[in-house]
Each structure stands twice: as structure tokens, then as C-alpha cells.
ROPAMAR-118741 format. One record per residue (C-alpha): residue in three letters; x, y, z; chain. Coordinates in steps of 0.1 Angstrom, whole numbers, plus 5000, padded with zeros to 4 digits. Layout:
BEGIN
  residuo    c1    c2    c3  cadena
      ALA     X     Y     Z       A
...
***
This chain:
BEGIN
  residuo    c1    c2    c3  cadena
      UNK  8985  3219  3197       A
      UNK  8971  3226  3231       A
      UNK  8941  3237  3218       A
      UNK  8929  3201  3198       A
      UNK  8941  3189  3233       A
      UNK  8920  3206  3256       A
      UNK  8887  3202  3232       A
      UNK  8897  3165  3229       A
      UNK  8898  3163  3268       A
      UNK  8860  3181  3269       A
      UNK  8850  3156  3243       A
      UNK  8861  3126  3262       A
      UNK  8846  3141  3294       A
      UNK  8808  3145  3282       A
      UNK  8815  3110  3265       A
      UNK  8823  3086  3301       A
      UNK  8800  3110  3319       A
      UNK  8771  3102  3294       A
      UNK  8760  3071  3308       A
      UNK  8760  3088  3347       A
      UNK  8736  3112  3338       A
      UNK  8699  3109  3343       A
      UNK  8668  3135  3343       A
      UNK  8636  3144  3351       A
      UNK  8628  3157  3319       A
      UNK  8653  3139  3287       A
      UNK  8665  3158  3260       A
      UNK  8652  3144  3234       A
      UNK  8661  3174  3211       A
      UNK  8697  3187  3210       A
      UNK  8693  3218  3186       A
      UNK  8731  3227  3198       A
      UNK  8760  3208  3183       A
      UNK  8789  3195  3200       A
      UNK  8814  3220  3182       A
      UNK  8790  3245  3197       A
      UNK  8785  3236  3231       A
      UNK  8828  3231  3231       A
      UNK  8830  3270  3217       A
      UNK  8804  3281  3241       A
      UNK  8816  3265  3269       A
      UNK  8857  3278  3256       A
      UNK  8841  3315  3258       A
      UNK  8826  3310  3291       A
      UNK  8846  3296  3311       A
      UNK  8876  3285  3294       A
      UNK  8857  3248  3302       A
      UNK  8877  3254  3330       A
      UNK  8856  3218  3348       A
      UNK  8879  3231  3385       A
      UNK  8861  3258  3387       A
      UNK  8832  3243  3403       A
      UNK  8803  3260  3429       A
      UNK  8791  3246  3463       A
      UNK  8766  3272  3467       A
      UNK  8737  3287  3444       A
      UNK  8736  3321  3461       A
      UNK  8767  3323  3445       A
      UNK  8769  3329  3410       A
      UNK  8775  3303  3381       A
      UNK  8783  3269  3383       A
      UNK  8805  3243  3361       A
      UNK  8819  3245  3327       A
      UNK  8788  3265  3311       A
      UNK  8785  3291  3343       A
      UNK  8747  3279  3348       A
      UNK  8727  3303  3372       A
      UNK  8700  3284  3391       A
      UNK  8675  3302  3370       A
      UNK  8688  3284  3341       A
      UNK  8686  3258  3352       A
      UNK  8653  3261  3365       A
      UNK  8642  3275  3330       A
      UNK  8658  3244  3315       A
      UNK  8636  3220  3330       A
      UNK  8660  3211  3365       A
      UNK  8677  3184  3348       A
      UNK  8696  3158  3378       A
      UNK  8721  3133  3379       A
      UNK  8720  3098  3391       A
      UNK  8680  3098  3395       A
      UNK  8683  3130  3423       A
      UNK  8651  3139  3427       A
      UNK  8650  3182  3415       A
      UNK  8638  3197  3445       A
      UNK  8669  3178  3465       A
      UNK  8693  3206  3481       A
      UNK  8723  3197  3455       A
      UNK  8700  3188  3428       A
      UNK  8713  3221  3409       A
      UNK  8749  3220  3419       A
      UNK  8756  3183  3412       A
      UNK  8741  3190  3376       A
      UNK  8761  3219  3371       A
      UNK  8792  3208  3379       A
      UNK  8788  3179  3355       A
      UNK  8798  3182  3323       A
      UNK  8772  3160  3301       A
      UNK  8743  3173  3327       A
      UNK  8756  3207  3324       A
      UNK  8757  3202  3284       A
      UNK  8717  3196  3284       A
      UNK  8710  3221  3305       A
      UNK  8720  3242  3280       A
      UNK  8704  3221  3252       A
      UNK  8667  3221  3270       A
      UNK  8674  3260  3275       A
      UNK  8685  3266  3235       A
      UNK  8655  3243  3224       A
      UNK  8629  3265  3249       A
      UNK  8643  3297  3238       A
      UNK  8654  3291  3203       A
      UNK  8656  3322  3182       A
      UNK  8673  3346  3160       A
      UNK  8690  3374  3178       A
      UNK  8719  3383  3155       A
      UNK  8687  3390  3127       A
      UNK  8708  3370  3100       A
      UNK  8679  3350  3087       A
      UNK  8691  3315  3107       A
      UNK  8689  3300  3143       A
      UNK  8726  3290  3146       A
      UNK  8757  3288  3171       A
      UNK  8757  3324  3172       A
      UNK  8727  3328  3183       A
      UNK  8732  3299  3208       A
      UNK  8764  3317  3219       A
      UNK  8738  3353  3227       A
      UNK  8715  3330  3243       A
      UNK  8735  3315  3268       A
      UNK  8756  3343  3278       A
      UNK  8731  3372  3275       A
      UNK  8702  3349  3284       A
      UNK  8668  3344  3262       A
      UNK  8654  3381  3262       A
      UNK  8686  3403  3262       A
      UNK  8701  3380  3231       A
      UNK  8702  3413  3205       A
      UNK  8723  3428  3228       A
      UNK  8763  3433  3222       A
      UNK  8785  3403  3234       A
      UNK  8811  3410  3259       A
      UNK  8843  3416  3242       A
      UNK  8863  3388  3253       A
      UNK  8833  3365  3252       A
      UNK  8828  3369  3217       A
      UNK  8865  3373  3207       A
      UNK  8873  3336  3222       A
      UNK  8840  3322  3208       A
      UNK  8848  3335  3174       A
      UNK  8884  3320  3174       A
      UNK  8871  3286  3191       A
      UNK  8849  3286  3159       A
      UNK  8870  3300  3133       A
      UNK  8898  3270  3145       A
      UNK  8870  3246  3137       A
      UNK  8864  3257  3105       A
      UNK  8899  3258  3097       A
      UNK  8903  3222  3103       A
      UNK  8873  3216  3080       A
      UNK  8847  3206  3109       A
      UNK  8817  3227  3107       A
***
């Protein structure tokens, strides 16, 4: 199944790319899971990691769409001990998966809370968070947004990961 593949292929990715990554600020909390971060990233981009920006002023960047405000909000994480205010400091750790994965960790752990009102801090509120940002969470998901994140989970339920 092409599915198990592809989430196989993002696991493998963040896993070599791990020991690349350095930052100004470590994450030393990672309130998002991995299955998370995969169905996050699924809904957002498809973790599509060729669909890559070159320029800020331009939108999103990487597998996890990350504007430069995120990023900023996040605490500039870099790669490779880049210093943050370097010119590509953004782009290089957007574009990289396991980078890119702790941007959106720091940003979750800054902005933690329940916008789906069900009692509990979880994916689904991770899921608001990143694509509606930290103070528009409570509004409605984009329908196919929320449609693939939903079946990205569902499958990992199914196969009795949670």
C-alpha cells in the first residue's frame, strides 16, 4: 500500500536528517507525536519534500508550509549551526524535514491549547494550530485539510498505532 510507503519514506527522512540538524534554541519538549506531525504534514502538503521555496516573500516553505512568521514565532530554529539572522537561515530550515518538524514542535509547545473545546490538548488541536495558526484555531478547517488529516489518522488507528 502506497500509503504505509510514503509515511515510511517521511519516517526515514526526519530519521538520517536528525543528526544534521542543529538550533539556536533545542527542543527539548516535543508535545506533537510523530503520527501527528506525519498526518499534519499529509494534510498540508501531501509531505510533498519537492515542493521547496527559495524566497520568503513567497508564501510557505517545505513539507509543513512554514510562513516566516512561524518560524519566527517558533524560536528561528537553523541547521548546521547557521546563525538565525543569516539570509537562508529560514529557508534552509524549512525545506528540511527534521528542522521543519521542530519548528512545528516549538510553535505547538508556545501555543498549546484547546481549540476543538473537547476537554484535551491533542492532534486535533495541533492539526487547528498549524493550519489556522495559534489565535484563529476555533475556526472551521478547510475541507480538504481536514478530510486528508482525518483519514491520515483514522489509517493509523486502523493499524492499531495511536
Amino acid at each position: 500500500m502506497s500509503f504505509c510507503v510514503e509515511y515510511y519514506m517521511l519516517c526515514l527522512l526526519l530519521a538520517v536528517s536528525h543528526s544534521l540538524v542543529q538550533s539556536r534554541d533545542q527542543v527539548l519538549e516535543k508535545p506533537v507525536t510523530e503520527l501527528c506531525l506525519t498526518c499534519i504534514c499529509e494534510a498540508i502538503s501531501g509531505c510533498n519534500a519537492t515542493k521547496i521555496c527559495i524566497n520568503p516573500e513567497k508564501g510557505t516553505c517545505g513539507i509543513f508550509r512554514i510562513t516566516w512568521g512561524y518560524w519566527v514565532d517558533a524560536g528561528k530554529l537553523t541547521i548546521n549551526g547557521e546563525q538565525p539572522d543569516s539570509e537562508h537561515a529560514f529557508i534552509n530550515c524549512a525545506n528540511d524535514p527534521h528542522c521543519a518538524a521542530n519548528i512545528v514542535q516549538n510553535y505547538m509547545k508556545k501555543f498549546n491549547q484547546d481549540c476543538n473545546d473537547d476537554g484535551e490538548m491533542d492532534c486535533h488541536d495541533y492539526a487547528r494550530i498549524h493550519k489556522l495558526g495559534a489565535y484563529g484555531c476555533q475556526a472551521e478547517l478547510p475541507y480538504n485539510y481536514q478530510t486528508v488529516f482525518e483519514e491520515c489518522i483514522d489509517n493509523y488507528v486502523d493499524q492499531g498505532f495511536e
